[in-house]
VMD Tcl script that draws the C-alpha trace (Angstrom):
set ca {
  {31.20 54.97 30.57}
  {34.27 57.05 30.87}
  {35.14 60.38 30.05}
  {38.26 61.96 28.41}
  {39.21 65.16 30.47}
  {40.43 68.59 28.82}
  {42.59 71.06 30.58}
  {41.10 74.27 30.05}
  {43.66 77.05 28.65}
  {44.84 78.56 25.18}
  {46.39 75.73 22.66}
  {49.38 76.34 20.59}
  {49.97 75.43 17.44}
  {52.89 73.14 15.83}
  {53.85 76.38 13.90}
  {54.00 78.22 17.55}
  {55.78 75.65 18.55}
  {58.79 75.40 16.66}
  {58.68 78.95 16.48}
  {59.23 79.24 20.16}
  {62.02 76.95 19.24}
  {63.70 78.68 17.44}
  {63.48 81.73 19.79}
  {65.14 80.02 22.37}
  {67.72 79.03 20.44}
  {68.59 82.30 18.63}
  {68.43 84.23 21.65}
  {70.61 81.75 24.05}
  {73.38 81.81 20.36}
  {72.67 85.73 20.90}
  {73.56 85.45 24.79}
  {75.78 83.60 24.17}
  {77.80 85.96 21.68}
  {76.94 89.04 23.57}
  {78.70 87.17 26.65}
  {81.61 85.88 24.92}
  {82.32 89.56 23.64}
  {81.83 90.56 27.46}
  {84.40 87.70 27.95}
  {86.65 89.15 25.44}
  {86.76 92.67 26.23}
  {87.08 92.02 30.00}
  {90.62 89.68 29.32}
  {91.53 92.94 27.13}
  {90.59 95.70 29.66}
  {92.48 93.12 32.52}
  {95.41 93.17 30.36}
  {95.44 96.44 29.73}
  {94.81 97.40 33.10}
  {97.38 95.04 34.78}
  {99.84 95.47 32.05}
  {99.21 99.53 33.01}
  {99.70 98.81 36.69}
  {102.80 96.87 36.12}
  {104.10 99.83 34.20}
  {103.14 102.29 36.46}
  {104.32 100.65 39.09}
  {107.63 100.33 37.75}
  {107.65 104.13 36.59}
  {106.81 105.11 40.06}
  {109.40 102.74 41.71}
  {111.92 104.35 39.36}
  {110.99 107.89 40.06}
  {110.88 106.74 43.66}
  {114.87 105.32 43.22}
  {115.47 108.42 41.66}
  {114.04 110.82 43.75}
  {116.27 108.98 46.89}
  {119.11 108.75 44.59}
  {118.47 112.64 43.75}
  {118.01 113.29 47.97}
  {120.82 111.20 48.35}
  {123.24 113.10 46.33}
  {122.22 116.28 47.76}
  {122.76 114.51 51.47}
  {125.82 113.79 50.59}
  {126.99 116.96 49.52}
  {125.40 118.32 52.58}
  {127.21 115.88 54.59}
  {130.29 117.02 53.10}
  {129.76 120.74 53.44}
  {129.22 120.17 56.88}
  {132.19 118.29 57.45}
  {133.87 120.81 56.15}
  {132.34 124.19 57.59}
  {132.78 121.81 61.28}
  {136.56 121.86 60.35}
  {136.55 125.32 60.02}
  {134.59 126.37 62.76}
  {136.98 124.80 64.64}
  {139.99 126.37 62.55}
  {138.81 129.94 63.39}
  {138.13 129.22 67.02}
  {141.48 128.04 67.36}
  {142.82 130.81 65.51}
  {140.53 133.11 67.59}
  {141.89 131.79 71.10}
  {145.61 132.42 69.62}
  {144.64 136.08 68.97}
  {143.14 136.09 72.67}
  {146.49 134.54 74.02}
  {148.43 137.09 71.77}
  {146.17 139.87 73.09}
  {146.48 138.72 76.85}
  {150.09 138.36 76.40}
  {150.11 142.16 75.22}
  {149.73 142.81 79.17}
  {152.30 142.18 80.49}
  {154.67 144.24 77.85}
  {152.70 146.79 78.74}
  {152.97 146.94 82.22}
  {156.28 146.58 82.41}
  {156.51 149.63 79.71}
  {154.76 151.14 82.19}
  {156.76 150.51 85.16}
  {159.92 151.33 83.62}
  {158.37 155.04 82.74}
  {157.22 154.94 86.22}
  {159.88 153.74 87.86}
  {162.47 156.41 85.67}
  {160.04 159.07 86.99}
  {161.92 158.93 90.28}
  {164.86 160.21 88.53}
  {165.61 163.52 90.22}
  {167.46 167.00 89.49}
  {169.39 166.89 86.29}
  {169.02 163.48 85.16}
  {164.87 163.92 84.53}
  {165.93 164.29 80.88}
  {163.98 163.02 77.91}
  {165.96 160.85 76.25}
  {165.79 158.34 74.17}
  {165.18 155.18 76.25}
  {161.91 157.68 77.41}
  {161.32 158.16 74.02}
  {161.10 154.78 73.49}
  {159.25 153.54 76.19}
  {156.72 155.61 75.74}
  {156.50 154.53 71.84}
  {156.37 151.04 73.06}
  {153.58 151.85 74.79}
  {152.07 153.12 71.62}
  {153.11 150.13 69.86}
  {151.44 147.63 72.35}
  {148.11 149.75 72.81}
  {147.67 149.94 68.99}
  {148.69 145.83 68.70}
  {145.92 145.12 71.31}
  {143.36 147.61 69.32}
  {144.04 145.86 66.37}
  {143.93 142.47 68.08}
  {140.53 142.99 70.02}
  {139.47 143.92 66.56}
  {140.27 140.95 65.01}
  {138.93 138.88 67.57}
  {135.82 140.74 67.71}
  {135.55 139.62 63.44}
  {136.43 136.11 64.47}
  {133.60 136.11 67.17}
  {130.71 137.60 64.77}
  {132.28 135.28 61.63}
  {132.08 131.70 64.14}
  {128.03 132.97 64.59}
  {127.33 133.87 60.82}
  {129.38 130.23 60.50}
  {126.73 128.69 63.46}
  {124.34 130.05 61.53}
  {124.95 128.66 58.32}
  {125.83 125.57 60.02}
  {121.84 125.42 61.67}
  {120.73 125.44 58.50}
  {122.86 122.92 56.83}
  {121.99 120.79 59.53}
  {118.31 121.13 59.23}
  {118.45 120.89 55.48}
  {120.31 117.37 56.40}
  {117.83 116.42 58.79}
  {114.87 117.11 56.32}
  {116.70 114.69 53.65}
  {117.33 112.39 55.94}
  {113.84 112.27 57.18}
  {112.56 112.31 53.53}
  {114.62 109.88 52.36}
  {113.49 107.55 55.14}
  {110.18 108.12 54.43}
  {110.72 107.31 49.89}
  {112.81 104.35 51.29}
  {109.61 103.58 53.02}
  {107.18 104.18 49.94}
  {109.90 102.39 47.84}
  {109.64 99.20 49.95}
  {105.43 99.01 49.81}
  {103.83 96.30 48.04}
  {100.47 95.20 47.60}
  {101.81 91.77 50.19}
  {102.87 94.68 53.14}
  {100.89 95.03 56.02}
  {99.39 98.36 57.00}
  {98.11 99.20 53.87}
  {94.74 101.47 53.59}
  {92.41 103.49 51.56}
  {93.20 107.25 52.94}
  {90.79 110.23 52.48}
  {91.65 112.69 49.66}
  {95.40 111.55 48.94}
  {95.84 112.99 45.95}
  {95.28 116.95 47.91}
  {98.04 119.09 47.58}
  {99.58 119.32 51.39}
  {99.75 122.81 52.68}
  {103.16 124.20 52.52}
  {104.78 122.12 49.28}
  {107.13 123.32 47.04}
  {108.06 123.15 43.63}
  {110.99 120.90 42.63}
  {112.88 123.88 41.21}
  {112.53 125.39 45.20}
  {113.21 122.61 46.46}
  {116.76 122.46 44.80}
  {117.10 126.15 44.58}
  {116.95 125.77 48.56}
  {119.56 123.21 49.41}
  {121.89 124.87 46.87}
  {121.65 128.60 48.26}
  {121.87 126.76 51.65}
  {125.45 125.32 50.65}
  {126.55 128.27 48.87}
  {125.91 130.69 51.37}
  {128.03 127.72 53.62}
  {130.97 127.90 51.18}
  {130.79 132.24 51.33}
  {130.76 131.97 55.11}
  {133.86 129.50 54.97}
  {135.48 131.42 52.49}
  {135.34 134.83 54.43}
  {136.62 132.57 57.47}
  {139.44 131.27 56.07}
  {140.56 135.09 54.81}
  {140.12 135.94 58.25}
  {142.09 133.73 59.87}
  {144.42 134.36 57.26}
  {144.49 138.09 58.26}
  {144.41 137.06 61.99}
  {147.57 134.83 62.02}
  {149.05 137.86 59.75}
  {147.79 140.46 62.47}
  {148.92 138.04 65.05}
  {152.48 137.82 63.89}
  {152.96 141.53 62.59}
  {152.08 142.92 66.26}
  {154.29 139.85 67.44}
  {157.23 141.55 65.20}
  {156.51 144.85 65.74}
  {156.36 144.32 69.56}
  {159.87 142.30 69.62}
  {161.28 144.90 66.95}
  {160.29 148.22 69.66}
  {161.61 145.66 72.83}
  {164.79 145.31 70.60}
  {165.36 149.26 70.13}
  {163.94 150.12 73.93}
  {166.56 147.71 75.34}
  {169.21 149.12 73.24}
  {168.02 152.53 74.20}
  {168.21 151.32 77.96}
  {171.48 149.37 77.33}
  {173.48 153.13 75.67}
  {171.52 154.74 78.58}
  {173.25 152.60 81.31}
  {176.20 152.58 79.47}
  {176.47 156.56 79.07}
  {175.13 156.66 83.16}
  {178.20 153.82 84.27}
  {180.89 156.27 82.07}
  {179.59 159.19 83.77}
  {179.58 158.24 87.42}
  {183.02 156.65 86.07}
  {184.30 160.56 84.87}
  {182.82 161.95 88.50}
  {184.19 159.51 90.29}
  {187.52 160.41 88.62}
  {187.17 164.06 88.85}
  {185.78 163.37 92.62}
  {189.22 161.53 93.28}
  {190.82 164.27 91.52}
  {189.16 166.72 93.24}
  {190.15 165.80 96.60}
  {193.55 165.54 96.05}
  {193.14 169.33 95.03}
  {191.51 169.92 98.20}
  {194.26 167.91 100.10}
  {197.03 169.98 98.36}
  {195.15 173.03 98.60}
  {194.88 173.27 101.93}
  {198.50 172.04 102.74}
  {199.27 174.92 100.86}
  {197.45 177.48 102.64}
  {198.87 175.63 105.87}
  {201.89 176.72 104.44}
  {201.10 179.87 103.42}
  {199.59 180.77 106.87}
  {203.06 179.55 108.53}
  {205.00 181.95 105.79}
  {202.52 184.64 107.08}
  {202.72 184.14 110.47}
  {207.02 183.70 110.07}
  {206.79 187.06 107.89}
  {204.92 188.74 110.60}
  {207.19 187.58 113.27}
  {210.11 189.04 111.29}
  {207.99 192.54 110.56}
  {207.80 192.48 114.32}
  {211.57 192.39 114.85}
  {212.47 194.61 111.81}
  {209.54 196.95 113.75}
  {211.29 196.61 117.17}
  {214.53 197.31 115.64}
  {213.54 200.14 113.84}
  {211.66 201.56 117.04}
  {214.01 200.77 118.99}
  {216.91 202.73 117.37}
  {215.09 205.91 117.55}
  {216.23 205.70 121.04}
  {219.77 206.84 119.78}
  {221.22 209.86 121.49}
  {221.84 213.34 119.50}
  {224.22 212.91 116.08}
  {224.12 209.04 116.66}
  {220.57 208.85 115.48}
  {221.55 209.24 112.67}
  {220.11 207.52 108.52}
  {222.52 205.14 108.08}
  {222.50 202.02 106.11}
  {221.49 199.61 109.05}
  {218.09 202.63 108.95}
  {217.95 202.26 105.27}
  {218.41 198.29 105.41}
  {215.57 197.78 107.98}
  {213.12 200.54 106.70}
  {213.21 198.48 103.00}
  {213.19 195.18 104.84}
  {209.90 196.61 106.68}
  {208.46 197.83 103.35}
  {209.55 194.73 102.02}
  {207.82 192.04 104.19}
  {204.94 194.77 104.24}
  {204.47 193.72 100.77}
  {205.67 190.22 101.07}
  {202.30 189.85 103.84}
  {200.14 191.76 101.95}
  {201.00 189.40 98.77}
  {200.85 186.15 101.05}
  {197.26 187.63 102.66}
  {196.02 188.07 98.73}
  {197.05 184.57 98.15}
  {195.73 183.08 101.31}
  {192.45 184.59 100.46}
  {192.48 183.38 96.78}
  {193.57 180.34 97.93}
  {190.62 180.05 101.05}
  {188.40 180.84 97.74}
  {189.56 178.03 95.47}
  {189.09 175.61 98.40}
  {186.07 176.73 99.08}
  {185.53 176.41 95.00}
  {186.48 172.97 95.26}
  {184.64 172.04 98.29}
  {181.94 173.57 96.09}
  {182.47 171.50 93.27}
  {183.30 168.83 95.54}
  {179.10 168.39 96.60}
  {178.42 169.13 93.18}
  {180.52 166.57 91.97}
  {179.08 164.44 94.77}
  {175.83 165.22 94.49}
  {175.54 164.61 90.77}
  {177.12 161.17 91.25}
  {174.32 160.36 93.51}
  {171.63 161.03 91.46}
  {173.59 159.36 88.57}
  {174.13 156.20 90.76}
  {170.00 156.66 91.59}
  {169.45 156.51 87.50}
  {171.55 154.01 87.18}
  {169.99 152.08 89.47}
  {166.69 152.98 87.93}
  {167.55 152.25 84.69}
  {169.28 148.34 86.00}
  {165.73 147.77 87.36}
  {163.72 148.65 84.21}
  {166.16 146.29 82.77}
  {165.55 143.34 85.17}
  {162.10 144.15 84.56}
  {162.20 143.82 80.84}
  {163.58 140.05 81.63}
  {160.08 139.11 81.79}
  {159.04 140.27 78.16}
  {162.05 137.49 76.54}
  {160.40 134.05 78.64}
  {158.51 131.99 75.39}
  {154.75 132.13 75.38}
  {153.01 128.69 75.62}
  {152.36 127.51 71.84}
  {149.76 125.15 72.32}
  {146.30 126.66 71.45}
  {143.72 125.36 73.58}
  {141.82 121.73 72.51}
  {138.69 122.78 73.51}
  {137.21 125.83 71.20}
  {134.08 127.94 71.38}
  {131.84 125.80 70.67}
  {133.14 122.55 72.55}
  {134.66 120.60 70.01}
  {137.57 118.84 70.81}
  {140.81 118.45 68.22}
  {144.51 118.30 69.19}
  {146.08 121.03 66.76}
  {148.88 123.22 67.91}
  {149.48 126.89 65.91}
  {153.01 127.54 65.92}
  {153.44 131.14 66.11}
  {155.16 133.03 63.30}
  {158.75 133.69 63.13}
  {159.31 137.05 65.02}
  {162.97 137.83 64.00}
  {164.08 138.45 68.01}
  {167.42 139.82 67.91}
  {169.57 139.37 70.79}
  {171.02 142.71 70.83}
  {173.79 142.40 74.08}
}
mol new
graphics top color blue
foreach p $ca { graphics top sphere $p radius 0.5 }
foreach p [lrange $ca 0 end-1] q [lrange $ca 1 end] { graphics top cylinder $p $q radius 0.2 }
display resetview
């Protein structure tokens, strides 16, 4: 007969059962719940979170614009002040080659100041006089070497103002080259997306880098960078002022002494043609004196020697009638008549001897005077001579300067300006 088999184990109960039933069940409605709050605060949190990143994103990409719109402005102005500290770095180079040309030109004033004293050196005897074309010259000379002191001054400022302008320039430009570089780099950062390529976790990015700045530095830098720019061109543009000013006061002074030297030299020649003029004259004079003179002492000789001839007869006669014999020689009138006829021409030679002598002196007076006369006129005709070269000379000193200043300036930038020079007020004094 069969058997019924039992498997061996613990039996539950109905009651366990439904109990374990209902477990189930409340625990997967408890699961459940627990899950769908899981559910719920995860959609919040995502919301929140991506709502947050949208947000942030957009703050950042803001600050972003505005920090390149804020680097951009300051580029800008940089760009400016160094358009404008280029224009005047070129401005005071210019001006500082017209001060060189104006100093070069001071040369050759000066050496022909210098030949003209030189050459009026070789005046001789009574005309080495200081007068007043000397007196000039020589505070010509003055003039020029105090217009080239003051010159090679100002150039010297012009040469130490274009390096403090350099300077300032250097760091303009690097200031611009640090924006520029920065704003590449936000431009950069402003373009990222979580779609671009090259995109990576980085180690520690939130470290402060070695070196940063504060934001108030920052702008405190690029400002004291353009205002020390705009105090460098400022104290240019006063010098220049002051250079063109020196330029054309030593141009005026210099034409204002050439004016009164050559009007010195011009009385000079004038007083030097009127004397050789009076010596001549009195030369002229003085030789028809001489020519007279001694046709009057040929004519006094010939008296002399016609007086002597007669003392000889009135002698003879007089000897002669001593010879008379006894009573005949006797004082009669003819003895009376030829003893005051010999006293007479006695006196009449002696008179014409004292004349002949005076009048040997006066010629030789006048022959005197004569070489004097002479003499002077030569070493006026030597001054005057002197004084017609110092005034070829000076020709040189009234050909125009070239007006063009150089297009290429210290520090090879090229611009086509021209500086006209300053009105200098030359009188043509003829």
């Amino acid at each position: 007969m069969a058997t019924l088999s039992v498997k061996p184990g613990q039996r539950f109960t109905l009651l366990d059962w439904h109990t374990n039933s209902h477990l189930i069940s409340a625990d997967a409605e408890r699961q459940r719940s627990a899950s769908h709050q899981v559910r719920q605060e995860a959609r919040a949190l995502r919301n929140e979170i991506n709502n947050q990143a949208k947000w942030d994103e957009h703050d950042n990409q803001t600050r972003l614009a505005e920090r390149i719109s804020s680097v951009n402005r300051w580029k800008e102005t940089l760009d400016k002040s160094l358009a404008d500290i280029d224009a005047e770095i070129d401005a005071l180079a210019k001006v500082k080659e017209a001060a060189e040309r104006a100093l070069q030109a001071k040369n050759l004033p000066l050496d022909v100041s210098i030949e003209c004293l030189t050459l009026r050196e070789s005046r001789r005897a009574i005309d080495v006089v200081r007068d007043p074309v000397e007196e000039e010259l020589q505070k010509e000379v003055k003039v020029i070497d105090k217009a080239k002191r003051e010159l090679q001054q100002r150039v010297n400022e012009a040469f130490q103002q274009l390096c403090l302008l350099q300077e300032a320039r250097q760091q303009l430009s690097s200031d611009h080259r640090r924006k520029m570089e920065a704003l590449e780099i936000d431009r950069m950062c402003l373009s990222l997306s979580v779609n671009s390529p090259n995109i990576s976790f980085k180690v520690n990015p939130t470290r402060v880098p070695d070196g940063s700045t504060a934001l108030d530095e920052w702008e405190q830098n690029s400002r004291c960078n353009k205002e020390r720019a705009e105090a460098e061109m400022k104290a240019s543009t006063e010098l220049r002022e002051a250079t063109v000013l020196a330029i054309a006061q030593t141009n005026n002074e210099l034409e204002a002494q050439r004016v009164a030297t050559e009007f010195a030299l011009r009385k000079r020649i004038r007083d030097l043609e009127s004397a050789c003029d009076e010596l001549k004259w009195q030369e002229q004079n003085t030789l028809e004196e001489i020519a007279e003179m001694e046709e009057d002492i040929r004519h006094l000789e010939e008296d002399l020697r016609r007086k002597m001839q007669d003392l000889k007869v009135a002698h003879t006669r007089l000897e002669t009638r001593t010879c008379r014999p006894t009573m005949e020689l006797c004082w009669d009138q003819a003895q009376n008549g030829l003893t005051a006829a010999v006293h007479q021409l006695e006196g009449t030679i002696r008179a014409l001897r004292q004349k002949l002598a005076e009048a040997w002196d006066a010629l030789d007076a006048l022959y005197r005077q004569l070489h004097r006369i002479q003499t002077d006129s030569g070493y006026k005709a030597s001054s005057l001579v002197l004084d017609n070269k110092c005034m070829d000379s000076r020709r040189k000193l009234v050909v125009p300067a070239e007006k063009l200043v150089p297009e290429v300036n210290t520090f090879n930038r090229t611009a086509n300006h021209a500086l006209s020079p300053p009105n200098t007020g030359q009188l043509d004094l003829a």
